[in-house]
N, CA and C atoms as a LAMMPS dump frame, in Angstrom:
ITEM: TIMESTEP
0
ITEM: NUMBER OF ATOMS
420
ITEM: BOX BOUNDS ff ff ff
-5.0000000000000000e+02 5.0000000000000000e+02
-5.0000000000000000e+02 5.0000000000000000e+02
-5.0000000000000000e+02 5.0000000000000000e+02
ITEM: ATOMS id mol type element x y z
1 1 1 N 13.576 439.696 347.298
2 1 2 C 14.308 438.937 346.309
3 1 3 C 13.629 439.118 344.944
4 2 1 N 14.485 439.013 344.065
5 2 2 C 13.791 439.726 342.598
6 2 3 C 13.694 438.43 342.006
7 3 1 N 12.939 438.45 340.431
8 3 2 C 12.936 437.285 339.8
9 3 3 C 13.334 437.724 338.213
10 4 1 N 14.242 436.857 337.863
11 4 2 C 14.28 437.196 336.004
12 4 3 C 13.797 437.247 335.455
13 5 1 N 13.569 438.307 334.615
14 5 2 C 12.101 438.112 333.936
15 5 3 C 12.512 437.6 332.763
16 6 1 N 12.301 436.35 332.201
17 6 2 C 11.705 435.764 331.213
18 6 3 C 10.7 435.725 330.226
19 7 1 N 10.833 436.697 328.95
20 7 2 C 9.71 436.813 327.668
21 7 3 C 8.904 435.634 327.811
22 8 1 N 7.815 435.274 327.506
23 8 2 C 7.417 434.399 327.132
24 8 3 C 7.227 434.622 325.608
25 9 1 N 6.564 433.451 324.518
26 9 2 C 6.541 433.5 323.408
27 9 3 C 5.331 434.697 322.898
28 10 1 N 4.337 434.572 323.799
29 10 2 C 3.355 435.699 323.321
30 10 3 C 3.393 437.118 323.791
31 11 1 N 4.505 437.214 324.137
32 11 2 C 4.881 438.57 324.902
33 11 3 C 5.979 439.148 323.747
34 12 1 N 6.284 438.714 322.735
35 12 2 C 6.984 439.11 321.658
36 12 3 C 6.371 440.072 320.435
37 13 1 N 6.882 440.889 320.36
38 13 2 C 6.261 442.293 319.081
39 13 3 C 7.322 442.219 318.696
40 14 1 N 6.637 442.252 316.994
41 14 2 C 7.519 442.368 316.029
42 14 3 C 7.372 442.919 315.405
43 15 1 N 8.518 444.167 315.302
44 15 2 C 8.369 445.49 314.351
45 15 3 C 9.031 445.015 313.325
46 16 1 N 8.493 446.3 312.026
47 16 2 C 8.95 446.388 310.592
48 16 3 C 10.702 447.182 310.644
49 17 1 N 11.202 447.14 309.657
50 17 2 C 12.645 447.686 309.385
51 17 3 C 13.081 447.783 307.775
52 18 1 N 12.615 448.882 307.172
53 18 2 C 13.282 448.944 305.802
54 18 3 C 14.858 450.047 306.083
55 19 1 N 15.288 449.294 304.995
56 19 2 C 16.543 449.275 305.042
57 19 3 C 17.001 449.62 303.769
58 20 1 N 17.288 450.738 303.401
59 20 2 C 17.647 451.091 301.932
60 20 3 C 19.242 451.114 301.826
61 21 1 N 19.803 449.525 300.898
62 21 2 C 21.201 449.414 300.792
63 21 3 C 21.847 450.158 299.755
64 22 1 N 21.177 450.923 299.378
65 22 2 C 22.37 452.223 298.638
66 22 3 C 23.473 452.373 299.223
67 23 1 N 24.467 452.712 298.345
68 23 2 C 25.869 452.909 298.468
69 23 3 C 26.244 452.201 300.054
70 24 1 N 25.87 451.489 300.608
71 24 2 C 26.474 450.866 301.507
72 24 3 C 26.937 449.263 301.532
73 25 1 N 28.026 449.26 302.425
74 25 2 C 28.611 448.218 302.308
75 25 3 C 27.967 446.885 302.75
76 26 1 N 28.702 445.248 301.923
77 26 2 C 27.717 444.242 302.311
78 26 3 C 27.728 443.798 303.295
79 27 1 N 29.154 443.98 304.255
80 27 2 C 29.469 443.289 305.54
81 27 3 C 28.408 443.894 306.337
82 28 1 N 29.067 445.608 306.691
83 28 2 C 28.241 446.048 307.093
84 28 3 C 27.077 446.089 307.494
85 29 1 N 26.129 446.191 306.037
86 29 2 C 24.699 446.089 306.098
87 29 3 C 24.379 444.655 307.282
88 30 1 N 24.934 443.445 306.262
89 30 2 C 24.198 442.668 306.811
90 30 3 C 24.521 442.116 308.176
91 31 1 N 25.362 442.606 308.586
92 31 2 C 25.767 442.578 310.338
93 31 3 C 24.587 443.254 310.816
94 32 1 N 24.19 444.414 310.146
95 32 2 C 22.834 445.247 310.957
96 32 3 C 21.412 445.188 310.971
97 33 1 N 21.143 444.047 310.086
98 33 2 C 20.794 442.946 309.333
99 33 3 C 20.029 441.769 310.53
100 34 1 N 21.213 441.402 310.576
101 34 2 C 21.06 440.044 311.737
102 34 3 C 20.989 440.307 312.811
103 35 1 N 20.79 441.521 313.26
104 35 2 C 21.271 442.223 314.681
105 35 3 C 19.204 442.428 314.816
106 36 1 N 19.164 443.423 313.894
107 36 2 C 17.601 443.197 313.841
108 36 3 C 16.663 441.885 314.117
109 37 1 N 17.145 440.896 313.044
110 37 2 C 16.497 439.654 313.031
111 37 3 C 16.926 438.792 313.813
112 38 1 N 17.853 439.037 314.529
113 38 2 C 18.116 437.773 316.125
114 38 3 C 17.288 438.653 317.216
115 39 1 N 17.135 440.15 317.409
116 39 2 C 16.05 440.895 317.933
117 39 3 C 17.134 441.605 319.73
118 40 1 N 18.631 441.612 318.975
119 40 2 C 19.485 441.701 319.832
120 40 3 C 19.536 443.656 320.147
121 41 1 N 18.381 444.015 319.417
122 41 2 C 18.443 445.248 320.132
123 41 3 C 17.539 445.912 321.002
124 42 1 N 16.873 444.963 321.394
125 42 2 C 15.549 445.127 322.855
126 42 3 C 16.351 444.556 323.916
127 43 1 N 15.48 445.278 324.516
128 43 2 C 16.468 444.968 325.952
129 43 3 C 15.814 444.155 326.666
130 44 1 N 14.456 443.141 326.191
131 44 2 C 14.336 442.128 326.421
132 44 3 C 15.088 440.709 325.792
133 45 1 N 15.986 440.925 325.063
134 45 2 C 16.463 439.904 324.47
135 45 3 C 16.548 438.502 325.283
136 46 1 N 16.683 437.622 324.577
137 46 2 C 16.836 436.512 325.204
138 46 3 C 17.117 435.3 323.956
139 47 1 N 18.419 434.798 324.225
140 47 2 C 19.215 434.28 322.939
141 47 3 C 18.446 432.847 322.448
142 48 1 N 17.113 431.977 323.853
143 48 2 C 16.81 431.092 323.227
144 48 3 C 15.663 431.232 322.604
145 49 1 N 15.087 432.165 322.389
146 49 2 C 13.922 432.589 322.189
147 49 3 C 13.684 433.776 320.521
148 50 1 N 13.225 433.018 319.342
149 50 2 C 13.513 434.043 318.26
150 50 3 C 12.478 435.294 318.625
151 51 1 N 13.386 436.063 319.032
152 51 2 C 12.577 437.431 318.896
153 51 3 C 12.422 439.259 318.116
154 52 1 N 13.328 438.607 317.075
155 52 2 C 13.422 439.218 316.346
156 52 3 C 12.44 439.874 315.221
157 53 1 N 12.807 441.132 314.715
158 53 2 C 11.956 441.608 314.032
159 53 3 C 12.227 441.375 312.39
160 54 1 N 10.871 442.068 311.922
161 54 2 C 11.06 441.495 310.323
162 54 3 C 11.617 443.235 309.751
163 55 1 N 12.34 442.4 308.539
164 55 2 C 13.549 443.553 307.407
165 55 3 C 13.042 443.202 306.369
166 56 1 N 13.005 444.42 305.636
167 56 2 C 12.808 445.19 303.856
168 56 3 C 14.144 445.42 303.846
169 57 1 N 14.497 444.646 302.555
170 57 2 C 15.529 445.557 302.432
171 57 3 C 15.727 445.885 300.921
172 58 1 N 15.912 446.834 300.627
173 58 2 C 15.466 447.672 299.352
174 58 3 C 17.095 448.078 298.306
175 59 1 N 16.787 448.602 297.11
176 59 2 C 18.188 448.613 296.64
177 59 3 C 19.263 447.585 296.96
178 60 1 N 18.81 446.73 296.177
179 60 2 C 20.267 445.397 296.519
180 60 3 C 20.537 445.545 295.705
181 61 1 N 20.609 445.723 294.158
182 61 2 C 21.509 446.116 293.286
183 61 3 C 22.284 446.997 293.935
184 62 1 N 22.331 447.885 294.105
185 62 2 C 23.262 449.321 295.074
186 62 3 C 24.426 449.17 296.012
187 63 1 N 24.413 447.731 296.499
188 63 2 C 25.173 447.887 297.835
189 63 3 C 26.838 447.33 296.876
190 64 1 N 27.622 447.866 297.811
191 64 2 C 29.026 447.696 297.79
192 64 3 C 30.002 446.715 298.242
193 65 1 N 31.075 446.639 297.43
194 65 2 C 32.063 445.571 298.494
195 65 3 C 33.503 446.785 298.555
196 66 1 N 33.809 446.34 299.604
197 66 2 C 35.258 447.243 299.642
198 66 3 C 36.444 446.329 298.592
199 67 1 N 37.692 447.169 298.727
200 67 2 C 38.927 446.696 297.931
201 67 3 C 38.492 445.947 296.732
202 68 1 N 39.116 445.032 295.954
203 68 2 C 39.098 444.264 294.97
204 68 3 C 38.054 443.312 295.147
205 69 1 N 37.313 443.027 296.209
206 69 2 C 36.209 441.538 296.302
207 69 3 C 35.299 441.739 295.127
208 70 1 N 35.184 442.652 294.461
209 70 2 C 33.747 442.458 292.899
210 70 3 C 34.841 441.533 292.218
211 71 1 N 35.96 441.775 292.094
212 71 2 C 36.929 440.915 291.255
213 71 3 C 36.921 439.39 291.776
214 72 1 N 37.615 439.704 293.273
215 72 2 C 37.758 437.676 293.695
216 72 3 C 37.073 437.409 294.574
217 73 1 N 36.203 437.59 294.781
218 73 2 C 35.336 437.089 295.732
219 73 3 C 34.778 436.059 294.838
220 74 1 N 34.466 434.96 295.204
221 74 2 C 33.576 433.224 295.182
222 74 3 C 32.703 432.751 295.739
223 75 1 N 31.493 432.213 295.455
224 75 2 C 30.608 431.63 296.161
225 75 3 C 31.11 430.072 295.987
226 76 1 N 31.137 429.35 297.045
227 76 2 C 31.998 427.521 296.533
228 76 3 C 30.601 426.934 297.22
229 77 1 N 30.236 426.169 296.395
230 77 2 C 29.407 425.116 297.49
231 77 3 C 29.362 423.103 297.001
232 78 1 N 28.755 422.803 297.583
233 78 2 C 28.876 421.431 297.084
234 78 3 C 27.52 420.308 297.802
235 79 1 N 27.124 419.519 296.571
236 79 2 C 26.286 419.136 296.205
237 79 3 C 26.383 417.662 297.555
238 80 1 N 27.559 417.087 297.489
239 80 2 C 27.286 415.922 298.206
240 80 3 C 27.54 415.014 297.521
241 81 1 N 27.72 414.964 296.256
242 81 2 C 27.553 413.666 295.129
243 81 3 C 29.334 414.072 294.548
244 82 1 N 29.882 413.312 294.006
245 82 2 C 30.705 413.445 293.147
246 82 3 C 30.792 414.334 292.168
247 83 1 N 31.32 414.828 291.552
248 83 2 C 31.472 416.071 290.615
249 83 3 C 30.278 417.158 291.361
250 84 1 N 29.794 417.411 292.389
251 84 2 C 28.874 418.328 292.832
252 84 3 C 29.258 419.587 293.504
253 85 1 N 30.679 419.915 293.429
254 85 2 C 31.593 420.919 293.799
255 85 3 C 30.768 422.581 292.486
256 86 1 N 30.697 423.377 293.282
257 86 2 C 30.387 424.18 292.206
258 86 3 C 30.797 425.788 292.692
259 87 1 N 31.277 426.809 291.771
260 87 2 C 31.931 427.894 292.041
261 87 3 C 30.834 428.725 291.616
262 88 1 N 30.807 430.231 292.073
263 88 2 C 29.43 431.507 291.48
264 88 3 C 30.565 432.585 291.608
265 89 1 N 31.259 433.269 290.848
266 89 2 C 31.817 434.489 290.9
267 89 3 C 31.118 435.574 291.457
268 90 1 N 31.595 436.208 292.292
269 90 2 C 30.843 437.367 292.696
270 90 3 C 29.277 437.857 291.761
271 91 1 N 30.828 438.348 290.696
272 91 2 C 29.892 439.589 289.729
273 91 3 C 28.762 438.813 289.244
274 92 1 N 28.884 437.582 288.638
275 92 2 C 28.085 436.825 287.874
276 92 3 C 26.67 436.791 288.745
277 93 1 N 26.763 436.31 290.181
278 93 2 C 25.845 436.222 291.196
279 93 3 C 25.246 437.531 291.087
280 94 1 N 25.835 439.1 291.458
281 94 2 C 25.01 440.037 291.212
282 94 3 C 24.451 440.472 290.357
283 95 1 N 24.933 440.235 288.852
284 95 2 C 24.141 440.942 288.228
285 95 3 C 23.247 439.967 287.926
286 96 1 N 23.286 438.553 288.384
287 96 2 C 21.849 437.794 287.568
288 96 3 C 20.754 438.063 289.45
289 97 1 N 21.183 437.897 290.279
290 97 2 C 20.469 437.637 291.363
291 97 3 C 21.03 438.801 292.614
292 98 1 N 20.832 439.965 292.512
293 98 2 C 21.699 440.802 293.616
294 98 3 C 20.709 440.443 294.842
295 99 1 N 19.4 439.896 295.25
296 99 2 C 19.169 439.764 296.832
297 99 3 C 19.659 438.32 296.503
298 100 1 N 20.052 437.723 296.275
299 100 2 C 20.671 436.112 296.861
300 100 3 C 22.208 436.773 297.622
301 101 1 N 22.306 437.705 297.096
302 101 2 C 24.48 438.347 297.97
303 101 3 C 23.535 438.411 299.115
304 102 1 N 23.221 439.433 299.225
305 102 2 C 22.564 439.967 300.773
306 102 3 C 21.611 438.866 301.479
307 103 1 N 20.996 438.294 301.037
308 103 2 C 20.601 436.971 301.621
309 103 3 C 21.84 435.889 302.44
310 104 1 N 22.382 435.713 301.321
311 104 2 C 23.807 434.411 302.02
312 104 3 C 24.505 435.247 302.807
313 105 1 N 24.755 436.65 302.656
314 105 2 C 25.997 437.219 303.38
315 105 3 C 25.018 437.581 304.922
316 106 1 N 23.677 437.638 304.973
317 106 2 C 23.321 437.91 305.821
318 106 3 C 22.728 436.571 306.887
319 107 1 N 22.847 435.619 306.144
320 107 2 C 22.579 434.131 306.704
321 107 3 C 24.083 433.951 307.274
322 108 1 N 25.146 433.791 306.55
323 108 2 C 26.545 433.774 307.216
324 108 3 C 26.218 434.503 308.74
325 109 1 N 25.972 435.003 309.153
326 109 2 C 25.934 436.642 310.006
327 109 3 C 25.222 435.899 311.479
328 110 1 N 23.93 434.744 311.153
329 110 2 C 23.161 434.485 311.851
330 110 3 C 23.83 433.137 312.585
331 111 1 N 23.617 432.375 313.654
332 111 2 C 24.305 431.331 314.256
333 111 3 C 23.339 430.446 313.911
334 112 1 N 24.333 429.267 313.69
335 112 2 C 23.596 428.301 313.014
336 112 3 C 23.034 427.122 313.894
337 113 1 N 21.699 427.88 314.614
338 113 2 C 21.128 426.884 315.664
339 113 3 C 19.549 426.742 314.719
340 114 1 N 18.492 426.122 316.037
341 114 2 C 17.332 425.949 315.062
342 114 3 C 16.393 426.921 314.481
343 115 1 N 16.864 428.282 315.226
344 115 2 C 15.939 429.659 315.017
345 115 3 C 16.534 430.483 313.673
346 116 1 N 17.284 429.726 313.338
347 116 2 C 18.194 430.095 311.702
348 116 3 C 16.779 430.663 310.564
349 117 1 N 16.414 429.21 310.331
350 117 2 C 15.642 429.372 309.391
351 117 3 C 14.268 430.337 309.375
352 118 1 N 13.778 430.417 310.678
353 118 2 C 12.564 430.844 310.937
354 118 3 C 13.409 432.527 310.921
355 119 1 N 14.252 432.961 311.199
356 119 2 C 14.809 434.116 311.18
357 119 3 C 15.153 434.906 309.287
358 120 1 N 15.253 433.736 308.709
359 120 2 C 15.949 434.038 307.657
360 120 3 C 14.183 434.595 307.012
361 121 1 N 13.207 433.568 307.125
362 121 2 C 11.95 433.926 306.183
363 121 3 C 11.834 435.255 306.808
364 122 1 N 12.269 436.211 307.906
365 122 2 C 11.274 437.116 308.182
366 122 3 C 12.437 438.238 307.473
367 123 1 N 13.556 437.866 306.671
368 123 2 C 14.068 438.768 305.417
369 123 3 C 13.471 439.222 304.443
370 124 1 N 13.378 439.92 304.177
371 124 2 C 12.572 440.195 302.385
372 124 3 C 13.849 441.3 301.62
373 125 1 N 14.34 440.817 300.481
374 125 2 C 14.977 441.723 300.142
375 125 3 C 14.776 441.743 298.478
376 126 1 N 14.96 443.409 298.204
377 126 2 C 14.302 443.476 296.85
378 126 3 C 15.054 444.215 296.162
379 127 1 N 15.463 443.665 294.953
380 127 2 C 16.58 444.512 293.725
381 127 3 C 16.417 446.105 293.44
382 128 1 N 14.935 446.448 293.577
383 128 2 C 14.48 447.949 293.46
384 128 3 C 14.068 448.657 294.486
385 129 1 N 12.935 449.874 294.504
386 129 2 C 13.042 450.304 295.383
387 129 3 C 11.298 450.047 295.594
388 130 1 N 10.488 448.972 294.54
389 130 2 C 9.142 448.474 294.84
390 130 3 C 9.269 447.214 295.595
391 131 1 N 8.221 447.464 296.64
392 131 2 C 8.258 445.99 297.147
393 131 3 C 6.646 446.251 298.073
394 132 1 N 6.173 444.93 298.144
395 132 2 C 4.789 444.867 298.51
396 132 3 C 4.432 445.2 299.692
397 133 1 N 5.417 445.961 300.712
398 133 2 C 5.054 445.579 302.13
399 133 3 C 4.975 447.262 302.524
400 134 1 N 4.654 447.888 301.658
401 134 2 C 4.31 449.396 301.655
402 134 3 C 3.237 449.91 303.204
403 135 1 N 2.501 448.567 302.593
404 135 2 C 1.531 448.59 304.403
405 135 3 C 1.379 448.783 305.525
406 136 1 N 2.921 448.114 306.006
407 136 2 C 3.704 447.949 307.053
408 136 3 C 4.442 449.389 307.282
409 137 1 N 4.777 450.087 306.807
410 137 2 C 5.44 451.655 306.746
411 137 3 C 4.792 452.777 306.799
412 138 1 N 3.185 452.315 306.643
413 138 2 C 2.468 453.611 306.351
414 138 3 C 2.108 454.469 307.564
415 139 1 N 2.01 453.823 308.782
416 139 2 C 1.756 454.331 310.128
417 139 3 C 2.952 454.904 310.966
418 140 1 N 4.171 455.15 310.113
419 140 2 C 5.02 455.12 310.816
420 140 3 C 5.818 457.011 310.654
């Protein structure tokens, strides 16, 4: 008779993943994104357990939307308070902040249980193509 094998928490490795979003799309990307950082491509997976790996992701100015969305696409959110309703136009959002798109579009992506947040810090995403984690890439 066999037994399931069950990860435990210290039986988890966590690899690096840069990700250069040139000319690619945002859905896209960040579907491949969250796929990394929920850790759904080991074949130890196990959905209660964050075992996911950490993402660079580089060129966020660069990445794309298909059809008309630079035009109507909206960020809506709301404060909680009265008058706390507030709108972010696409474009406006990218050109002042292009990793906050790929951040939210890649948080959308993730299920919203308690391993959310601890998944989201192991994102790093950077407008250029410098970023500090050069370290992590060099053995590879």
């Amino acid at each position: 008779m066999y037994k399931t094998y069950q990860p435990k928490q210290k039986d988890i490795k966590r690899n690096w993943h840069l990700i250069d979003a040139k000319n690619q799309v945002l859905g896209r990307l960040s579907t491949q994104v969250a796929m990394f950082l929920m850790g759904k491509h080991k074949p130890s997976y196990s959905n209660h357990l964050d075992m996911g790996d950490c993402v660079v992701i580089i060129n966020a100015e660069k990445v794309e939307l298909t059809g008309a969305k630079t035009k109507q696409k909206v960020y809506r959110g709301h404060s909680g308070y009265p008058g706390g309703f507030k709108e972010v136009k696409f474009e406006k959002l990218f050109s002042d902040r292009p990793a906050k798109v790929i951040e939210h579009a890649v948080s959308g992506m993730l299920p919203d249980n308690r391993l959310k947040s601890g998944r989201l810090r192991r994102l790093k995403v950077f407008s250029g193509v410098e970023h500090p984690y050069e370290d992590k890439f060099k053995n590879r």
